[in-house]
Structures are given as structure tokens and as C-alpha cells.
C-alpha positions as CSV (number, residue, x, y, z in Angstrom):
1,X,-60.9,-80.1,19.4
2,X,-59.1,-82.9,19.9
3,X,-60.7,-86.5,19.2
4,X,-63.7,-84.6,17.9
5,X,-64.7,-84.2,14.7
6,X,-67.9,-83.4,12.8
7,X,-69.0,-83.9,9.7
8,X,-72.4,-82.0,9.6
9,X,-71.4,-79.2,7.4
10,X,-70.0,-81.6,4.6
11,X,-73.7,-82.1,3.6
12,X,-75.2,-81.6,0.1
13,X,-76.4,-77.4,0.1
14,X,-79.8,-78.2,-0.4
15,X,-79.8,-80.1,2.8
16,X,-78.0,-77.2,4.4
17,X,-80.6,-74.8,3.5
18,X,-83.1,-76.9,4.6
19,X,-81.3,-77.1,8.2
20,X,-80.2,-73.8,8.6
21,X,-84.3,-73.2,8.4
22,X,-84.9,-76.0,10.6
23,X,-81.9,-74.4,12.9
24,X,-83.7,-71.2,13.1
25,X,-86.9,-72.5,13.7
26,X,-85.5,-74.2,16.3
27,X,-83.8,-71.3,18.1
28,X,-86.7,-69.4,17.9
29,X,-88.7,-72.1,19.7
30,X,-86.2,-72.0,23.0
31,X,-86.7,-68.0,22.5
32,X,-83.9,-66.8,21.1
33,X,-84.7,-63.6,19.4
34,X,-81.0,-62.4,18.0
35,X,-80.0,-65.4,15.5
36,X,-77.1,-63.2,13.7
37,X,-74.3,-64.9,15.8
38,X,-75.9,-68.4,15.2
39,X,-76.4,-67.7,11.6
40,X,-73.3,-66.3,10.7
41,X,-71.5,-68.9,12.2
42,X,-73.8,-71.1,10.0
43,X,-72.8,-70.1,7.0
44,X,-69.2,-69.7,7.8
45,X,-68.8,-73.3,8.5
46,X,-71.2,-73.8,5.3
47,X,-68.3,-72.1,2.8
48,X,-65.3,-73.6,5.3
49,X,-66.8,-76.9,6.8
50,X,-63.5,-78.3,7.5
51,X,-63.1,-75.6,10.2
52,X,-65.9,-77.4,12.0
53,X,-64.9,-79.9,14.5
54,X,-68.1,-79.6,16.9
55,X,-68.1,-81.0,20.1
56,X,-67.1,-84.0,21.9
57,X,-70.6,-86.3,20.3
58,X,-72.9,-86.3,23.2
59,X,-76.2,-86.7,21.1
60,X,-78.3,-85.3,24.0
61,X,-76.6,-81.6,22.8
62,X,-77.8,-81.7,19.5
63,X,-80.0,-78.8,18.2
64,X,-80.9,-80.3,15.5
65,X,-80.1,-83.7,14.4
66,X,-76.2,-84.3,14.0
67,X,-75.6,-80.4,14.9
68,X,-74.7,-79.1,18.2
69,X,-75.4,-75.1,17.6
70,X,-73.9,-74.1,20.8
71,X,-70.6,-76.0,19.7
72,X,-70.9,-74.1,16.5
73,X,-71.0,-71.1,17.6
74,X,-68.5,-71.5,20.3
75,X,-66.2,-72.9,17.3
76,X,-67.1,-69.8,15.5
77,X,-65.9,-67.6,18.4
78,X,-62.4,-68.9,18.2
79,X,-61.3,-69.3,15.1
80,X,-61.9,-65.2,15.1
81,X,-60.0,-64.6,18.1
82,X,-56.9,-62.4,17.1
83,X,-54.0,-62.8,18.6
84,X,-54.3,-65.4,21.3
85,X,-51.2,-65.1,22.9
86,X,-52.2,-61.2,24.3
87,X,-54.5,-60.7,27.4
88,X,-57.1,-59.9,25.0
89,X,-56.9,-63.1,23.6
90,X,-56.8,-64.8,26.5
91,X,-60.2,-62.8,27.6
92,X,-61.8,-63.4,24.5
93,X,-61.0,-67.6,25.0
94,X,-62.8,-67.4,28.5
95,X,-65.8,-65.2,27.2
96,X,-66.6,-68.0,24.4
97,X,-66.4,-70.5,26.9
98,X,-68.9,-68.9,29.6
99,X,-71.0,-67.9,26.1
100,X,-70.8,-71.7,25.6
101,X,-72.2,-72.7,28.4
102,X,-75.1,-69.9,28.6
103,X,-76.2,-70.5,24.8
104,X,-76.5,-74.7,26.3
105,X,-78.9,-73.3,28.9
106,X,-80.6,-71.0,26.2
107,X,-81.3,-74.6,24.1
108,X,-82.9,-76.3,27.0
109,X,-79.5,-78.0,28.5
110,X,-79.4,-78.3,32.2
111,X,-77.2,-75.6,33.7
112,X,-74.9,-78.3,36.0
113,X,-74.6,-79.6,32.1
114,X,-73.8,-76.4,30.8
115,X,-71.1,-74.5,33.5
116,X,-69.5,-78.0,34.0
117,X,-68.5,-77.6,30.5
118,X,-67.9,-74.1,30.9
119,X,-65.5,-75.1,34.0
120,X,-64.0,-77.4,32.3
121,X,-62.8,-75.2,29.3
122,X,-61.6,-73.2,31.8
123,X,-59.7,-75.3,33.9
124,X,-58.0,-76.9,30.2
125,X,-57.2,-73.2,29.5
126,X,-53.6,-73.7,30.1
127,X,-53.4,-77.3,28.0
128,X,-55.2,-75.3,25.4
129,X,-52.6,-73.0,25.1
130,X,-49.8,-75.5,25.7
131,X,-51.2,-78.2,23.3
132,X,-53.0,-76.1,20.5
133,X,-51.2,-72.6,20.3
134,X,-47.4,-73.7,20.5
């Protein structure tokens, strides 16, 4: 998003495989028994790392060294919403933002952490819109 930028995924791909395996070991230790979503978002950003932009850097959110997952995946969510300027759209913003903020507290991140991100995405819905959509 804006003033954030990531360069995680612009890594050699033998150090990508290596930390996509690290990635899922990872998510398996916090319990997380459905990877597909975290995976495919993975390798997405593998074959289009320029789509990446992560999160603001807080390195208390990282996964994995220099990769916030939850970022990834909530990156992952919208660049496939369709058409944002519909109602569905508009849904399917706010349901990547709570997801957001529940895969944080799957990873271990406090929860006031978490839905005070969550909030926040909410709250710059309309600036979202405004700013990044026009």
C-alpha cells in the first residue's frame, strides 16, 4: 500500500523454495491445518513479485524472516477482488481485512494488535477507495 514496499519475493528461487518450506513449517507450528490460501498466495507473488507490497515493516509481524504471511495473504485477497466499485466488492474488501486481522491472531499476534489493524482498514475504507480506485 502506500509507503510500503517489500522486496521478499525478489529473492533467488532456490531461496524461495527453501522459505516457502520454512513458511509451512511455520504455519503448521501455530496450527494451521488448511495452507492452500497461504500457499497459493505464495506462489502467486513467487511468478508476480512486483505485486507484493507487504505491510507497513513492523518486524514484530514477520512469519518468517522478512515475510509477513498474513500481509501476503491479505495482498493476495485483493488483487483478486472483481469489480471493486459493486457492493460485492466492497464486501469482499472488508472480509480480507477482518481475515487479516484473524490470520495475525492465528500467527501468535496479540488480538488488540490484530483488530486495531483490522479497524483501521476499515475506517481507511473510504480513502482506499478515494485514493487507490479513482
Amino acid at each position: 500500500m502506500l509507503g510500503s514496499k517489500n522486496y521478499f519475493f525478489y529473492q533467488l528461487n532456490s531461496v524461495l523454495y527453501k522459505k516457502r518450506l520454512e513458511l509451512r513449517q511455520t504455519l503448521s507450528y501455530f496450527g494451521i491445518q488448511d495452507l492452500t490460501i497461504w500457499l497459493n498466495a505464495y506462489d502467486y507473488f513467487c511468478l508476480y513479485p512486483h505485486k507484493y507490497d507487504g505491510a507497513t515493516i513492523v518486524k514484530d509481524l514477520a512469519t518468517i524472516q522478512g515475510l509477513d504471511a498474513c500481509a501476503m495473504v491479505h495482498d493476495y485477497r485483493y488483487l483478486h477482488i472483481e469489480k471493486w466499485w459493486s457492493i460485492n466488492g466492497l464486501k469482499s474488501k472488508l472480509k480480507a481485512d477482518l481475515e487479516y486481522g484473524k490470520n495475525m491472531e492465528l500467527t501468535g499476534k496479540g488480538s488488540i494488535t490484530a483488530y486495531t489493524r483490522t479497524s483501521l482498514l476499515w475506517i481507511s475504507t473510504p480513502f482506499y477507495y478515494l485514493i487507490f480506485k479513482l
